[in-house]
VEXDREN-2710 file (C-alpha; in Angstrom, 1 decimal):
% VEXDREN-2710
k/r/px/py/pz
1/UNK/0.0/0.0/0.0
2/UNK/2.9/2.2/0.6
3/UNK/3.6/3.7/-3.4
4/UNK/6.2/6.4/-4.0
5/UNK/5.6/8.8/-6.9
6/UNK/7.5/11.3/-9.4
7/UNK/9.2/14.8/-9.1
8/UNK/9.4/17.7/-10.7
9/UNK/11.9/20.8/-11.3
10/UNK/11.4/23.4/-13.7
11/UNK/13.7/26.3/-14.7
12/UNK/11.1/28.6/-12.9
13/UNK/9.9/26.1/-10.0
14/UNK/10.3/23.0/-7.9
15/UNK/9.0/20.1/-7.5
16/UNK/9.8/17.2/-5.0
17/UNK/11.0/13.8/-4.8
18/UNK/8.7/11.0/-3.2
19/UNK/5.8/13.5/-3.8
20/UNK/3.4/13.3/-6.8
21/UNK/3.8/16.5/-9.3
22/UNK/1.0/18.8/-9.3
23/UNK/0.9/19.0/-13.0
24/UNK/-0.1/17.0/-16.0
25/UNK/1.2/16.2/-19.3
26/UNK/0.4/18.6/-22.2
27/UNK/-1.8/17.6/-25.2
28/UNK/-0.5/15.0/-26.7
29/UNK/2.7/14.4/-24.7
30/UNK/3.9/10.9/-23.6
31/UNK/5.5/10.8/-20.4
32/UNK/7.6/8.4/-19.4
33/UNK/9.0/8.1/-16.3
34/UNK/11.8/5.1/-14.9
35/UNK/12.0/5.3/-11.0
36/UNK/13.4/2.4/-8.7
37/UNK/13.4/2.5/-5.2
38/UNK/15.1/0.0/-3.1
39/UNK/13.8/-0.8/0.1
40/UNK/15.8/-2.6/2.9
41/UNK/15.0/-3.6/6.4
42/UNK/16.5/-6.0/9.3
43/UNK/14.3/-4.4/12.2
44/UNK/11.0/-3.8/13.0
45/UNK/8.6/-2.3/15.2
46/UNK/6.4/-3.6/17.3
47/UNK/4.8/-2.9/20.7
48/UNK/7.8/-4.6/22.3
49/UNK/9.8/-1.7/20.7
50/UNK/12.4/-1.9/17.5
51/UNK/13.6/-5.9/17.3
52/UNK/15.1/-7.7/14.7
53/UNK/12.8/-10.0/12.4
54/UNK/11.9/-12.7/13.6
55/UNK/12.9/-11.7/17.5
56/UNK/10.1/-13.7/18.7
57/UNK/11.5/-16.9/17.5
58/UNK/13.1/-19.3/20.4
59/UNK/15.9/-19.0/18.5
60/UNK/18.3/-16.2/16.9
61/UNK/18.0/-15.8/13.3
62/UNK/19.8/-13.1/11.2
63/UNK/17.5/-11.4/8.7
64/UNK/18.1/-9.2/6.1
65/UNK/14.7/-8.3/3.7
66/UNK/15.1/-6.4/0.6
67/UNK/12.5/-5.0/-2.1
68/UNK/13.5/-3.6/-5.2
69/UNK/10.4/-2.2/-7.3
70/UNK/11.1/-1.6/-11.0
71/UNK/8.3/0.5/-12.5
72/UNK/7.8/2.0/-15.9
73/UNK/4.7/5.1/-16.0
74/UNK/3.4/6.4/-19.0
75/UNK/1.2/9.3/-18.9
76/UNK/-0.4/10.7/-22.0
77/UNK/-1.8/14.1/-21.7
78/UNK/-5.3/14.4/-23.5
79/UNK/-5.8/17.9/-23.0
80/UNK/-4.4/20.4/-21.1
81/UNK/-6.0/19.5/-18.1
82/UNK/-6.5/16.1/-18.3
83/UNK/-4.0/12.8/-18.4
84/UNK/-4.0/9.4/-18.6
85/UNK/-1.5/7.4/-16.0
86/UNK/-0.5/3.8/-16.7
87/UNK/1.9/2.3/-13.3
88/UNK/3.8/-1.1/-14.7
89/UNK/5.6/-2.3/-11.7
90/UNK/8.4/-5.4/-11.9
91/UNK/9.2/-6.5/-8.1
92/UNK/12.4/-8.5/-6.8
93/UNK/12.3/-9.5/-3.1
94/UNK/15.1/-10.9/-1.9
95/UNK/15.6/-12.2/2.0
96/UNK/19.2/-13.2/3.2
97/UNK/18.2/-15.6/6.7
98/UNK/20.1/-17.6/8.7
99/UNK/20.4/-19.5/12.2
100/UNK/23.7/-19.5/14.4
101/UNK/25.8/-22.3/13.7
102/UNK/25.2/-24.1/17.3
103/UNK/25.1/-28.0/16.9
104/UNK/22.3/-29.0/19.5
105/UNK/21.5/-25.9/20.1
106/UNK/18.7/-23.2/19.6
107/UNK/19.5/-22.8/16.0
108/UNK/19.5/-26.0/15.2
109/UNK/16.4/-26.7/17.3
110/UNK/14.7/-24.4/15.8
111/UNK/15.6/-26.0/11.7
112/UNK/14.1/-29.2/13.0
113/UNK/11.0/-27.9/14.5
114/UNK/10.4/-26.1/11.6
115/UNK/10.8/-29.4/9.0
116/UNK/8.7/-31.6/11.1
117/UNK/5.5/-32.3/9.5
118/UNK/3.3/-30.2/11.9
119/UNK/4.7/-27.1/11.4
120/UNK/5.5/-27.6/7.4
121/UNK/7.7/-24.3/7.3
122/UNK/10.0/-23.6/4.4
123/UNK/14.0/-23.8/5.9
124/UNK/15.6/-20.7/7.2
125/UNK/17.7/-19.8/4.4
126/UNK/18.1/-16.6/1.1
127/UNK/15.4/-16.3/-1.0
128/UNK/15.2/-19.2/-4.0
129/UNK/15.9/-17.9/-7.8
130/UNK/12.8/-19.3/-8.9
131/UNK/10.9/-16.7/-5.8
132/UNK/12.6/-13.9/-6.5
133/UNK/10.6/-11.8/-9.4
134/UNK/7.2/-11.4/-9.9
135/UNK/4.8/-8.9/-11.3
136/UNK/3.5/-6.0/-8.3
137/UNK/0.1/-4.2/-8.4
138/UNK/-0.2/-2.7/-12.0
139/UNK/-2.4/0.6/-11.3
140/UNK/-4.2/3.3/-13.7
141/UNK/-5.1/6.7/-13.0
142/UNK/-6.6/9.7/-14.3
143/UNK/-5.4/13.1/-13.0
144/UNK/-7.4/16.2/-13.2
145/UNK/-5.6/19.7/-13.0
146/UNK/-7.2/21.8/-11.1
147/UNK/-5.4/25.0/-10.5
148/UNK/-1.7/26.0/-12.0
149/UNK/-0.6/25.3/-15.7
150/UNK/-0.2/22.2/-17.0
151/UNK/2.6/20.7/-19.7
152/UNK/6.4/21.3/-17.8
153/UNK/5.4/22.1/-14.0
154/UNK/2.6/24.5/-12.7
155/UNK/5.3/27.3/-11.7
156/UNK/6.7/27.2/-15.3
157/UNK/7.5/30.0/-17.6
158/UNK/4.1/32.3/-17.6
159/UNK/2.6/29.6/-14.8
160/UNK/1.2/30.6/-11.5
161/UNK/2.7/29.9/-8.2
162/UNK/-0.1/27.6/-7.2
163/UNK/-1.2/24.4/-8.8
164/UNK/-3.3/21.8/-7.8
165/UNK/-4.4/18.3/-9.4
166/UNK/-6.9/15.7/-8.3
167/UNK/-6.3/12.0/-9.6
168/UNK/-8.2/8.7/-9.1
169/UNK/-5.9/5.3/-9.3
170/UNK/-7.4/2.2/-9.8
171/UNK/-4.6/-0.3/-8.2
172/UNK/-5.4/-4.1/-9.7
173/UNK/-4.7/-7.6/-8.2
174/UNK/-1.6/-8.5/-10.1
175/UNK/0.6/-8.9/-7.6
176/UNK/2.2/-12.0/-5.7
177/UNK/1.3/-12.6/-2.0
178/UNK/4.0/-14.2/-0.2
179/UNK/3.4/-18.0/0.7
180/UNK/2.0/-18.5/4.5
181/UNK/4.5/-21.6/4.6
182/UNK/7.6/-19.5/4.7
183/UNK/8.3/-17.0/7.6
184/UNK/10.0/-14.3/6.2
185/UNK/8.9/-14.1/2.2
186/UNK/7.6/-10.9/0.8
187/UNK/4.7/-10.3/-1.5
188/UNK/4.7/-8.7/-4.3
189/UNK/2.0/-6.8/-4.3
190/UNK/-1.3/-7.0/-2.1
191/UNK/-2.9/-9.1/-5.1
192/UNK/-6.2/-7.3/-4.5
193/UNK/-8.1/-3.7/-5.7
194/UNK/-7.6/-0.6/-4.3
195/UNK/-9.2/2.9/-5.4
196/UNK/-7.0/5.5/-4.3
197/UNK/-8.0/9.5/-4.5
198/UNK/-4.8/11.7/-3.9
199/UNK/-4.6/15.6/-4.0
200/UNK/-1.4/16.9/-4.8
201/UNK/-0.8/20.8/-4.3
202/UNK/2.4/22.4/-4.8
203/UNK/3.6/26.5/-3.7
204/UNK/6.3/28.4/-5.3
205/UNK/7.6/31.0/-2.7
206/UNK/9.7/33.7/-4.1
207/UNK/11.0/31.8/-7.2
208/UNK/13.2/30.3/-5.1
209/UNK/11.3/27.8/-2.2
210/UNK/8.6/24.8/-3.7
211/UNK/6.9/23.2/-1.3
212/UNK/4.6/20.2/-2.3
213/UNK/2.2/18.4/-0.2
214/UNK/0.5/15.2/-1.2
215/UNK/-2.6/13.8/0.6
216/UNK/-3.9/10.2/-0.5
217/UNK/-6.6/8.0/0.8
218/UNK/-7.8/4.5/-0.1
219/UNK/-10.7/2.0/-0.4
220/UNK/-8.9/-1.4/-0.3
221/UNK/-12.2/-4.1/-2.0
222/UNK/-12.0/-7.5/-0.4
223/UNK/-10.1/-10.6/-1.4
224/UNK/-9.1/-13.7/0.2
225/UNK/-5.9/-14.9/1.3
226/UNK/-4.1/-18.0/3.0
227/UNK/-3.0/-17.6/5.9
228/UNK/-2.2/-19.2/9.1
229/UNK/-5.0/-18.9/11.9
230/UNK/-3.8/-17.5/14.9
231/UNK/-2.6/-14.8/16.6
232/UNK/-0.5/-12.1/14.5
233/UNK/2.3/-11.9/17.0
234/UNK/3.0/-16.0/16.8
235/UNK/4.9/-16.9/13.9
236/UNK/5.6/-20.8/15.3
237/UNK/1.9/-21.5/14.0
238/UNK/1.0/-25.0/13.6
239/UNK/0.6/-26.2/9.8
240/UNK/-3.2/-27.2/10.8
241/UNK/-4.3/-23.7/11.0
242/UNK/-3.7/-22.9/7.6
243/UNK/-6.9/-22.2/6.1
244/UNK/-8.1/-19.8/2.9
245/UNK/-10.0/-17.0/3.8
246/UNK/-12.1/-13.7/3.2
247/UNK/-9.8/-10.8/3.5
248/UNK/-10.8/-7.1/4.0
249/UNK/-7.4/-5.1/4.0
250/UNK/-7.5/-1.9/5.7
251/UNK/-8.6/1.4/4.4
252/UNK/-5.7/3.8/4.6
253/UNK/-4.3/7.2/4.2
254/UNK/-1.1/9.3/4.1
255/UNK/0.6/13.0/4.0
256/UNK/3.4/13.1/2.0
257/UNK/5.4/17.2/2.4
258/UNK/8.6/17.9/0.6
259/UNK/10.1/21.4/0.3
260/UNK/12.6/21.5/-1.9
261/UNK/15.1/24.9/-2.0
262/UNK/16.5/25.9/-5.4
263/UNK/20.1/25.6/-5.0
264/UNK/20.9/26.9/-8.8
265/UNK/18.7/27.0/-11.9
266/UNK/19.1/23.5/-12.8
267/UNK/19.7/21.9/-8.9
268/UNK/17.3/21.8/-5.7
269/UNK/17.7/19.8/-2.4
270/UNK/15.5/19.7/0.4
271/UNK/13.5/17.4/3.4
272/UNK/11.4/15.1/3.1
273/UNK/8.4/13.7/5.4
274/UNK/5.8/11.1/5.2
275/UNK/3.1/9.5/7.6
276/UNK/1.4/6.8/7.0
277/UNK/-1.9/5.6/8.8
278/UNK/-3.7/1.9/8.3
279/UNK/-6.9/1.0/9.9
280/UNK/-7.2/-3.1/10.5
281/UNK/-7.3/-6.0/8.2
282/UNK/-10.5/-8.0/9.1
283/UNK/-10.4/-12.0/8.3
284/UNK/-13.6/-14.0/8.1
285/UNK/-14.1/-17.6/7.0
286/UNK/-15.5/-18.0/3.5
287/UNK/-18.0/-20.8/4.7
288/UNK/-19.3/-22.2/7.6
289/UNK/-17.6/-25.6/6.0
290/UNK/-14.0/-24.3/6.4
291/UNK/-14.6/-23.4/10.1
292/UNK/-15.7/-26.7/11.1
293/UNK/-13.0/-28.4/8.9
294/UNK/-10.5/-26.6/10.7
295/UNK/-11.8/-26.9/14.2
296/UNK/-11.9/-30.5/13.3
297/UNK/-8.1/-30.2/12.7
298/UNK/-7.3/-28.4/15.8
299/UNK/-9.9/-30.3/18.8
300/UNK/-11.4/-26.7/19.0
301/UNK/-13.1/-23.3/17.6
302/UNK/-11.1/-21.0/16.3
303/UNK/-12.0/-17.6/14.6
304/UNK/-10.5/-16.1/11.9
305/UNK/-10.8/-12.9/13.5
306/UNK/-7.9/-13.5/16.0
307/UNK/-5.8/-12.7/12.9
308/UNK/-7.2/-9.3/12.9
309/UNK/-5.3/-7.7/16.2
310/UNK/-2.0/-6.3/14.9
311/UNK/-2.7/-5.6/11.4
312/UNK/-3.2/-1.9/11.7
313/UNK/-0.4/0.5/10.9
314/UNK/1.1/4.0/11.7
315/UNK/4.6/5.3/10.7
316/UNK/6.6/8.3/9.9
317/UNK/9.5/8.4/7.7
318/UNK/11.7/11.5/7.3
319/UNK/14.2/11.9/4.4
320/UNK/15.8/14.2/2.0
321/UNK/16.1/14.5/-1.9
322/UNK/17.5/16.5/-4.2
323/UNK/16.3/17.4/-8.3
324/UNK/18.0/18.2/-11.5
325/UNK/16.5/19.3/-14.8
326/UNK/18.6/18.8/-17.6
327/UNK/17.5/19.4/-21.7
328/UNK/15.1/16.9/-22.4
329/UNK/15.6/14.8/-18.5
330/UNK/14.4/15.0/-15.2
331/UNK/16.3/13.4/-12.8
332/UNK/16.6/13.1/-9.3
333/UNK/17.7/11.1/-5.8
334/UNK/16.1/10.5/-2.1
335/UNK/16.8/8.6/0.9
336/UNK/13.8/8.4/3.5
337/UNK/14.1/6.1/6.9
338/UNK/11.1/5.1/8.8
339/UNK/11.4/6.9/12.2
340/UNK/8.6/5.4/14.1
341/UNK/5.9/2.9/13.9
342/UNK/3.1/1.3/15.9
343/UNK/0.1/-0.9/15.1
344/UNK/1.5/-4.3/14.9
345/UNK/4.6/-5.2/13.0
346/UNK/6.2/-2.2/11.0
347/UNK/9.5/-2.9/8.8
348/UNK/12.0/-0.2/10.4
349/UNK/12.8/0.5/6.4
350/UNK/15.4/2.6/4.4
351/UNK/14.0/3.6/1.2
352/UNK/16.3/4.5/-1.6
353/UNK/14.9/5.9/-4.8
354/UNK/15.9/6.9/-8.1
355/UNK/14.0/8.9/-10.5
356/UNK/14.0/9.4/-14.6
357/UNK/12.0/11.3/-16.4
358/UNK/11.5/12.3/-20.4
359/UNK/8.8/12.9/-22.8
360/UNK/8.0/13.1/-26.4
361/UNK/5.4/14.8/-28.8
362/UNK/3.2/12.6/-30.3
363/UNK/0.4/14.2/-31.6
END
């Protein structure tokens, strides 16, 4: 749920990184834009505080996750107000694990107890080849300008010093969930819809400041999911619990602000901030068959709503980036750390991101 989006800097304005640009391509005018971000993580927060993955294993395991989204967007301007957004994302998620060498002792303990049959878990170890790439959440949007000029930034030659743009995203299931039989995999993607609104409005102070803020919010529509039945906080779950089920993600929303200082005409650097807020998932069985059949398998009753404590989230990341607008290229860089989270568990993540940018003419 957590999407990143492009900057902007003009010859008479700024725009930010990790902030959407309050603009929209011209008439005719394909944009295309090429901006990895790299995410890595080895802690995380939870209401014991900042532990390592994993920390509530009876055992020590060294975890280190890593995300790296590849997406190509295309946005074709249809008139001067109005564009077309197409999001093509490419995910690798790679995971380096493994348990202290101890012969007969807690590591090794804990790589038998996860082999034996009732617990079925997938051996501490990296990521396999074969697990590594898969498509994420492909999304399309239509953006809206509502104040500001459109075509090469809103405080552009001749433009105003406010701009403003509305856009709906339509985020589709085409992304891999991460396998309930392995403890620390990643998913691609949420492999469900979301509708996402997000207002993005951007100042120009004095030719010389830009600040940007973002708002989004979004509906996340129902799927199902396999998971584990139990509660959130146990990761030692029994391979008897594993059950599919009805799967209402969380709605959620974030404010994204970056000002961004114009160092020189063709250079700007600046902060950034981001909070991010998650109301709970909510589980369900999706018939009163696969309740009984798993209370069958366990001697007892259990709901699937004991998966639903811990699946809210909150946190705040703080950052910097810096721009440059060359003939013909945008380009720019930003670092952003996760400062604080609570809810249940929260990757303590750096975020690195890259951002290209050109366009052509095409009619």
């Amino acid at each position: 749920m957590r999407a990143l989006v492009p900057l902007l800097l003009c010859s008479c304005g700024l725009a930010a990184q990790a902030v959407e640009r309050a603009d929209v391509s011209r008439p005719g005018q394909l944009r295309i834009t090429f901006d990895p971000t790299i995410t890595i993580w080895d802690r995380e927060y939870t209401p014991a505080g900042r532990v390592p993955i994993g920390a509530s294993l009876p055992a020590t395991v060294f975890v280190h996750a890593e995300q790296r989204i590849t997406p190509l967007t295309a946005e074709l301007g249809l008139t001067d107000r109005v564009s077309l957004q197409l999001f093509l994302p490419l995910v690798r998620a790679m995971v380096r694990a493994r348990l202290p060498l101890d012969s007969g002792g807690p590591g090794s303990a804990l790589d038998s107890l996860l082999a034996d049959t009732t617990y079925g878990f997938a051996p501490v170890g990296n990521t396999l080849t074969r697990l590594r790439y898969f498509a994420g959440d492909v999304a399309i949007a239509a953006k809206l300008r509502l104040a500001g000029r459109g075509g090469e930034g809103a405080a552009g030659a001749g433009g105003t010093p406010y701009a403003a743009t509305l856009a709906l995203v339509v985020r589709l299931p085409t992304g891999h969930l991460a396998s309930p039989n392995d403890l620390f995999a990643i998913s691609s993607g949420d492999h469900q819809t979301d509708l996402e609104g997000r207002l993005t409005q951007e100042l120009t102070v004095a030719g010389q400041l830009w600040l940007n803020l973002s708002l989004r919010a979004a509906r996340q529509l129902p799927g199902t999911r396999a998971r584990r039945v139990g509660p959130e906080n146990v990761l030692l779950l029994p391979r008897a619990t594993l059950a599919r089920l009805a799967w209402a993600p969380g709605d959620y929303a974030a404010v994204d602000f970056a000002p961004l200082l114009r160092l020189d005409r063709s250079f700007g650097a600046g902060p950034t901030l981001s909070y991010f807020t998650k109301r709970r998932d909510h589980y369900t069985f999706i018939s009163p068959q696969d309740s009984t059949a798993l209370a069958a398998r366990l001697g007892a009753p259990r709901s699937a709503s004991v998966l639903d404590a811990g699946t809210s989230q909150r946190f705040l990341r703080l950052g910097w980036a810096m721009s440059y607008l060359g003939p013909g290229l945008e380009a720019g860089l930003s670092v952003e750390q996760t400062v604080s989270g609570a809810g249940g568990r929260v990757p303590a993540t750096t975020v690195f991101r890259l951002v290209l940018r050109t366009w052509r003419k095409l009619f």
